[in-house]
N, CA, C and O of each residue as an XYZ file, in Angstrom:
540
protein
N     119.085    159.062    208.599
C     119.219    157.831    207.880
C     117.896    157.425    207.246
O     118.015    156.705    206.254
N     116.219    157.854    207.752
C     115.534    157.566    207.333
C     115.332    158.252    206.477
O     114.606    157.859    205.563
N     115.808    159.324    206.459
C     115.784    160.501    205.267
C     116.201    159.857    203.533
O     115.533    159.773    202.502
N     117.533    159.518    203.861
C     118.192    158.823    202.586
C     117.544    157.382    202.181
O     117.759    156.746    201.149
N     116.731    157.055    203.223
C     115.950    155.458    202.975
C     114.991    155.960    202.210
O     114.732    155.381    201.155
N     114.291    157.111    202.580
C     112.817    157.117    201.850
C     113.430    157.839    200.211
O     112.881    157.718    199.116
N     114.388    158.393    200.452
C     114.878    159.649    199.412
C     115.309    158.272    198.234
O     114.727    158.082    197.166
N     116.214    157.618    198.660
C     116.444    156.305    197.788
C     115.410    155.357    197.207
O     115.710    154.923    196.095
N     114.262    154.944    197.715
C     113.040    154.622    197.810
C     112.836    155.501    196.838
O     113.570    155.388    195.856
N     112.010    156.379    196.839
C     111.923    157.245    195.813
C     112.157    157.533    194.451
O     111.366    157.983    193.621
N     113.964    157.052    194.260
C     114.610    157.815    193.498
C     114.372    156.387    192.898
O     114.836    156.537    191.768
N     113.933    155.102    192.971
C     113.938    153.483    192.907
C     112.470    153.923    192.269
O     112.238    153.898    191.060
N     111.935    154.150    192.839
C     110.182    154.287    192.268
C     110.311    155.325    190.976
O     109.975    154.926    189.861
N     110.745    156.491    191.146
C     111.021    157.223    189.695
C     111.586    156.596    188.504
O     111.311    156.891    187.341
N     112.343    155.766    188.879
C     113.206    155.065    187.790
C     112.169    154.042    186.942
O     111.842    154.047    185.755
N     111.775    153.115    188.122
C     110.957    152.083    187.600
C     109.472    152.628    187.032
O     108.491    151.900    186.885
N     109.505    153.644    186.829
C     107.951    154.370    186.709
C     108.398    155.012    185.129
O     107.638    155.030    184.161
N     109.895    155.552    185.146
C     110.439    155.893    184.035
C     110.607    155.012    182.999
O     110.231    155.395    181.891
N     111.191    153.683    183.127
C     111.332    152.526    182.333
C     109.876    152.042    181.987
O     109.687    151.443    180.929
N     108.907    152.278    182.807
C     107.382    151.547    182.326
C     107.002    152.773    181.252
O     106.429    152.500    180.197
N     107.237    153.665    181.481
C     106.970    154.825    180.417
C     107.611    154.401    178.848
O     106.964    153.896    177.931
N     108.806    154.701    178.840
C     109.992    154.270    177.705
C     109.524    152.910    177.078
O     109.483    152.902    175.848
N     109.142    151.687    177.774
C     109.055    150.595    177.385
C     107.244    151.187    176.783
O     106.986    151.336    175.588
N     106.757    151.306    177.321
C     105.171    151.428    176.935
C     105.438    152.356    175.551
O     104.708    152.126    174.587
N     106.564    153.492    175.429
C     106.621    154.148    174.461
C     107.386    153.378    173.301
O     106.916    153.507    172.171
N     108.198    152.813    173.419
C     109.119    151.808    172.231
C     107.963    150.787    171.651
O     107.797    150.541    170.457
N     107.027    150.124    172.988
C     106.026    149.207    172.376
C     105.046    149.776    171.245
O     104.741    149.127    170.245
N     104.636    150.937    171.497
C     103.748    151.921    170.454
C     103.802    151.981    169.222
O     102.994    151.845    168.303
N     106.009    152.442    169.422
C     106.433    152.935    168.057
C     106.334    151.752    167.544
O     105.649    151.469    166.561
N     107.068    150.939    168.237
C     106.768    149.476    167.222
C     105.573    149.058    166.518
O     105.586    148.564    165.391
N     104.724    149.234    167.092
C     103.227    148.813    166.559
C     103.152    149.800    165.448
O     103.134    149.367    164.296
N     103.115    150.812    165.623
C     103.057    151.921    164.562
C     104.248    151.644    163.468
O     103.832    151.830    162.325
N     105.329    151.331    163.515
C     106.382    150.774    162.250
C     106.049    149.232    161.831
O     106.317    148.836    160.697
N     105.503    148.458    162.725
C     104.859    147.172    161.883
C     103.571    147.587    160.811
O     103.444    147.128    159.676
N     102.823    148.394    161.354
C     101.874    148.642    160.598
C     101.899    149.692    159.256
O     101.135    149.837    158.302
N     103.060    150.292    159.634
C     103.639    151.181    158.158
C     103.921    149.969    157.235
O     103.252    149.926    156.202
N     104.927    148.856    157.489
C     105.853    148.172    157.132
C     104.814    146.681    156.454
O     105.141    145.786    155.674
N     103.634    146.932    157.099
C     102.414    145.564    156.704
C     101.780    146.888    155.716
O     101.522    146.463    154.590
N     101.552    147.993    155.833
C     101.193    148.715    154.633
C     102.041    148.986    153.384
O     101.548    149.101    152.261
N     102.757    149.038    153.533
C     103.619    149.131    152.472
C     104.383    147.508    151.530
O     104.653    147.396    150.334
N     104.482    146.843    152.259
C     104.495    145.285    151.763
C     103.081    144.381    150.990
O     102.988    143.381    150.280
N     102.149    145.334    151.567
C     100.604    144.251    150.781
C     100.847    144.921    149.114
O     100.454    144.174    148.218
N     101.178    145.644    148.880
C     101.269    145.611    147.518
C     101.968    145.094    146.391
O     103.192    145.081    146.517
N     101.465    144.633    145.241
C     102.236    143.759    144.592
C     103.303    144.532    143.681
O     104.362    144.190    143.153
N     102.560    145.733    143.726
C     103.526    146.665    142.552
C     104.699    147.202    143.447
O     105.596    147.701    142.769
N     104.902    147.221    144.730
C     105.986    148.261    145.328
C     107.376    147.012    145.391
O     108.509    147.316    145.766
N     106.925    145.458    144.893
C     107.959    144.686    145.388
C     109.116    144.857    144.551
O     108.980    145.274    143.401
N     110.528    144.498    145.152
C     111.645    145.138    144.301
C     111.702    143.972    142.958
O     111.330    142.823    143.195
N     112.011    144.208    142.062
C     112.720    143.502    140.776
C     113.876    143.625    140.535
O     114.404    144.600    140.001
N     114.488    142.457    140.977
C     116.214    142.075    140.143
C     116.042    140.741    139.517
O     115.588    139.687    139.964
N     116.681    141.176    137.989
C     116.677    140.843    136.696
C     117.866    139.484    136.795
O     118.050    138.616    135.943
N     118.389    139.608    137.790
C     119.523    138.861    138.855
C     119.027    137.256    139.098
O     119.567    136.193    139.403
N     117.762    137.707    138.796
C     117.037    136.198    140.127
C     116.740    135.668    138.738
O     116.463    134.471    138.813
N     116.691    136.215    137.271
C     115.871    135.644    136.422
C     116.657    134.922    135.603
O     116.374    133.772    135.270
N     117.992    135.720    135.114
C     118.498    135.291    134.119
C     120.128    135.793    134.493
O     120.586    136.596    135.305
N     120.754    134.857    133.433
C     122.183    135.059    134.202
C     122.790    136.495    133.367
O     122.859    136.670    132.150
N     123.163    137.362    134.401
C     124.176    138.473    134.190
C     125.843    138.149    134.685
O     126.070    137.488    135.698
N     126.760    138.616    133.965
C     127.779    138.690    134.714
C     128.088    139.856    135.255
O     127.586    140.893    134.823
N     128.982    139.841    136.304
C     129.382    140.924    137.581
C     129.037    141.595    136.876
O     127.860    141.779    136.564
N     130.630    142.486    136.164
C     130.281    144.050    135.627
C     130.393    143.827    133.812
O     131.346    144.180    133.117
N     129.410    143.299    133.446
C     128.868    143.286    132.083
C     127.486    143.283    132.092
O     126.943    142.516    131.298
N     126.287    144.466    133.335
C     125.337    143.916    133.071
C     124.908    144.541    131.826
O     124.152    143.869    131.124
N     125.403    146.239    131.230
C     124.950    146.729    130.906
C     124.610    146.122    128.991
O     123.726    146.422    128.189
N     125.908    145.111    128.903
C     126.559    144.424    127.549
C     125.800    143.534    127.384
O     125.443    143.213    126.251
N     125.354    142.896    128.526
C     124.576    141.415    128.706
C     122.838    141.859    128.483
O     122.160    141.147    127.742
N     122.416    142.665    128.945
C     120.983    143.500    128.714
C     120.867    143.578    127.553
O     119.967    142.941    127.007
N     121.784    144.425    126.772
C     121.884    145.062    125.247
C     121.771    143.055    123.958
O     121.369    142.684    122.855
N     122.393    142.540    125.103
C     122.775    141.110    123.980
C     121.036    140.363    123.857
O     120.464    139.891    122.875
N     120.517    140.533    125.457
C     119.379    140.021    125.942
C     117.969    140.474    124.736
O     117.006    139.857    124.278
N     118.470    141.747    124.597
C     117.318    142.518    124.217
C     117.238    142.427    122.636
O     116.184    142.194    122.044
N     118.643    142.665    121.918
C     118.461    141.763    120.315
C     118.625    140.333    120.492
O     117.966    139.649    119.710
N     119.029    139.989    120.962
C     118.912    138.208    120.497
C     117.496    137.524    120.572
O     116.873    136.932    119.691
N     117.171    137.782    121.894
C     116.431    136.714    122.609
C     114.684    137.219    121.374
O     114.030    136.378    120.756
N     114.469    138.363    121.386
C     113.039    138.680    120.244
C     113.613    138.095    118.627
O     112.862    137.434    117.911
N     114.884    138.415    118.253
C     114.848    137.665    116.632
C     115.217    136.438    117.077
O     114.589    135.777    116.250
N     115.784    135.598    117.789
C     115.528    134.022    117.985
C     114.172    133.609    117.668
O     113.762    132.912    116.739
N     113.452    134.271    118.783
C     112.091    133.977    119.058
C     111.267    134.265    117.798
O     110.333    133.514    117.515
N     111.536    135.197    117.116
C     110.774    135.219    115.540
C     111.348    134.808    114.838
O     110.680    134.626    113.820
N     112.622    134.411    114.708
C     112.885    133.322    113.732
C     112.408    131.456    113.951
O     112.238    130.651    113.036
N     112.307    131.234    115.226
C     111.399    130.360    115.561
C     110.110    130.154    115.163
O     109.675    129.106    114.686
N     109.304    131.494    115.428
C     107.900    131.251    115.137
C     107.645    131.427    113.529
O     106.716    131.012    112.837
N     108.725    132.141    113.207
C     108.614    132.139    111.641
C     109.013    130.336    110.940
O     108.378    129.756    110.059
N     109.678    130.055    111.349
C     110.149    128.361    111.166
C     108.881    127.040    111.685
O     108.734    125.937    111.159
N     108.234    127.527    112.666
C     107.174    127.141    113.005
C     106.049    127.140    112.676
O     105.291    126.176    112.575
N     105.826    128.387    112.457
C     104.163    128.945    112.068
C     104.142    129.159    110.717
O     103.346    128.458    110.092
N     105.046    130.227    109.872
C     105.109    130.180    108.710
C     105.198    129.495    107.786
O     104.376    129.309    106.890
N     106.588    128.898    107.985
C     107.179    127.428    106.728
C     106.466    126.375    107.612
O     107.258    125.440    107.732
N     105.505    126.155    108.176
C     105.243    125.072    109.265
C     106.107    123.482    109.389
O     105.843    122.286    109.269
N     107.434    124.478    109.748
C     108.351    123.104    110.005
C     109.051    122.743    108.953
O     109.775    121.753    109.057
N     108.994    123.367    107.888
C     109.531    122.739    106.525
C     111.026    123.843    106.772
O     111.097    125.023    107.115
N     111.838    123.067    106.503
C     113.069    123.483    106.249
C     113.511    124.414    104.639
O     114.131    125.472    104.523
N     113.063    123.750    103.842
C     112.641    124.067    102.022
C     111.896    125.490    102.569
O     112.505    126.558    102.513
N     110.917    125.421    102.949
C     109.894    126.977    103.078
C     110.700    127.818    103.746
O     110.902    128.910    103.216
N     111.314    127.539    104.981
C     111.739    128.390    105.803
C     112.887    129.096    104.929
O     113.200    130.256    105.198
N     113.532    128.384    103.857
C     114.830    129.249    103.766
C     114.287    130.248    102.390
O     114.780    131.352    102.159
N     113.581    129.845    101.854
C     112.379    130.671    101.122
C     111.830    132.229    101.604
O     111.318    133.007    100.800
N     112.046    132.571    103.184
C     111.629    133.356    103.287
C     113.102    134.385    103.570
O     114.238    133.935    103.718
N     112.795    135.536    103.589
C     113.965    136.379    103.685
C     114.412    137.158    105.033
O     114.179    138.343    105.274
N     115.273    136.016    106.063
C     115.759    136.107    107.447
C     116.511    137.744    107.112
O     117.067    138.234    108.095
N     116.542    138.446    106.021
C     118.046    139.582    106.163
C     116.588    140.555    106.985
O     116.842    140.975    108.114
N     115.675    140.757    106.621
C     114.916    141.641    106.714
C     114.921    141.679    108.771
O     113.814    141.712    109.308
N     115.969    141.670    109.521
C     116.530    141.648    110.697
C     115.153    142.571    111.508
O     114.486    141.983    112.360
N     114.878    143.843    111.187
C     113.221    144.517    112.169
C     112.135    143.538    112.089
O     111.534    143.261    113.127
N     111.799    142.962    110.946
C     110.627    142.606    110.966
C     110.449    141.531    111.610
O     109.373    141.470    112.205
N     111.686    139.943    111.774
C     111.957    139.342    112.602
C     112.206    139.754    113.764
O     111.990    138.898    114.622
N     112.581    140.741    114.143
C     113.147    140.905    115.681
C     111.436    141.558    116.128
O     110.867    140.999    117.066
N     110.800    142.600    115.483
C     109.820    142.558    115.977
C     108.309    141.885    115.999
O     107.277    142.194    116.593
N     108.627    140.897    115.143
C     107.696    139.582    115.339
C     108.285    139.140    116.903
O     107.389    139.072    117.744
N     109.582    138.853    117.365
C     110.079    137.835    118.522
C     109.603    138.913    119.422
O     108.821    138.448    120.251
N     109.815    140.308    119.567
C     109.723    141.223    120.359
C     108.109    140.865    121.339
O     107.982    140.410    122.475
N     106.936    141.351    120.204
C     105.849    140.521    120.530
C     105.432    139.341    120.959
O     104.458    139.280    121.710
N     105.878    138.596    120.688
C     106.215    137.238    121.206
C     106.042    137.433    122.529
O     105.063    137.487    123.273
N     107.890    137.582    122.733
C     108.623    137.787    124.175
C     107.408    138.842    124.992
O     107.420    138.925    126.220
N     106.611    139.443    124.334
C     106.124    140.819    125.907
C     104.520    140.298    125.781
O     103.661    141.032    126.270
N     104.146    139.155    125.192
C     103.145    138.805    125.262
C     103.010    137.460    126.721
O     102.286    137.047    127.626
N     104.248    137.290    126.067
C     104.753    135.562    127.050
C     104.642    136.366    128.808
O     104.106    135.996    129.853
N     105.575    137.792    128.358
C     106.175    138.372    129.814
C     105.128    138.953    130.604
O     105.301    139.289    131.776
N     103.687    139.118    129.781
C     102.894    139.839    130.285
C     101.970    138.847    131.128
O     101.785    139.015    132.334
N     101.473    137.925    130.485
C     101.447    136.568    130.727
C     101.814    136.038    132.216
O     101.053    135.593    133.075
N     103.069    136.205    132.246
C     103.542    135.569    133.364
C     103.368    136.299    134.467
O     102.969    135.815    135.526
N     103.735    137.855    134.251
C     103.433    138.826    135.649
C     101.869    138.585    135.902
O     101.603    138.558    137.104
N     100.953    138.432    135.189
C      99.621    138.240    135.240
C      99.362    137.111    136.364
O      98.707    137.174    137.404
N     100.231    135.875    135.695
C      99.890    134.877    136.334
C     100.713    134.676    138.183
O     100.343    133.852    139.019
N     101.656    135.526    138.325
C     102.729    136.003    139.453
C     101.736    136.977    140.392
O     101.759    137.006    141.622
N     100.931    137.700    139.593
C      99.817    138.392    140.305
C      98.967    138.282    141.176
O      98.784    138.923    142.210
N      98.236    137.112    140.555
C      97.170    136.232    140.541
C      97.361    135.552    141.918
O      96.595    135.538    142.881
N      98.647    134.960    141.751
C      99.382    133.441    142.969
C      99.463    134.551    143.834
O      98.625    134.478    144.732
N     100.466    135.956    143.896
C     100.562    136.926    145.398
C      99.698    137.023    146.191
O      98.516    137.326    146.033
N     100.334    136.732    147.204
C     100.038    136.603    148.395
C     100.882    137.642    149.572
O     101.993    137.332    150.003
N     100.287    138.673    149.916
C     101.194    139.749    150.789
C     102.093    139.382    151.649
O     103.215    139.879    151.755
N     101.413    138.062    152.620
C     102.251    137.801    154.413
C     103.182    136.984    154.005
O     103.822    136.343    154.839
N     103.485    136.828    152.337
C     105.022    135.737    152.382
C     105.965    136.803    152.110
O     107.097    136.380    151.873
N     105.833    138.051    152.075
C     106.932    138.768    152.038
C     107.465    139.041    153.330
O     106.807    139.182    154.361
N     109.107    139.126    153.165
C     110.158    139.424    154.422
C     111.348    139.672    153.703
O     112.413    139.059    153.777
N     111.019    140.730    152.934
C     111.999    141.932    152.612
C     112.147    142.937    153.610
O     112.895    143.895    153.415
């Protein structure tokens, strides 16, 4: 009977000697995957971009809604600055100039738009801050 006392004893001490192992080993990996996971998050360029958070898409029209995004929004924008800057505000001047010429307006707005956009990631740059990410 003292046989199976100490043998049980034993087999109680292996176990608990086993679990301090396993736990000491899970604590490690962890440290080692926080520190992948704090390396890979301090950067500003690896963070994801959805176009989702910016501007409205519908469900499954993003590809229609991109294409609409991408001519409209640069000849708006140069027909603006052309109405603005050019005819400076005059309605008479503005229609004076010739809106058919559709490239040269769209890539006046084009510039515009990637000057504004460059602008802003600059300034999105600037404000980042790594430890507010929890992606």
């Amino acid at each position: 009977m003292n046989d199976s006392m100490e043998e049980e004893l034993r087999k109680k001490r292996d176990m608990l000697y086993y679990n301090q192992l396993v736990t000491n080993e899970r604590k490690a990996e962890a440290k080692r995957n926080k520190k992948l996971k704090k390396k890979r998050s301090t950067s500003f360029g690896s963070q994801k971009v959805d176009f989702k958070d910016y501007i409205y898409v519908p469900e499954e029209w993003e590809g229609l809604a991109y294409a609409i995004y991408f001519v409209l929004v640069p000849y708006i924008t140069g027909a603006i600055f052309l109405f603005l800057v050019v005819a400076r505000g005059s309605y008479e001047n503005f229609m004076l100039l010739n809106l058919n010429a559709f490239p040269i307006v769209w890539i006046i707005g084009y510039e515009i738009v990637a000057v504004c956009l460059l602008v802003w990631i600059l300034v999105l740059f600037l404000n980042y801050d790594p430890e507010d990410d929890d992606y």
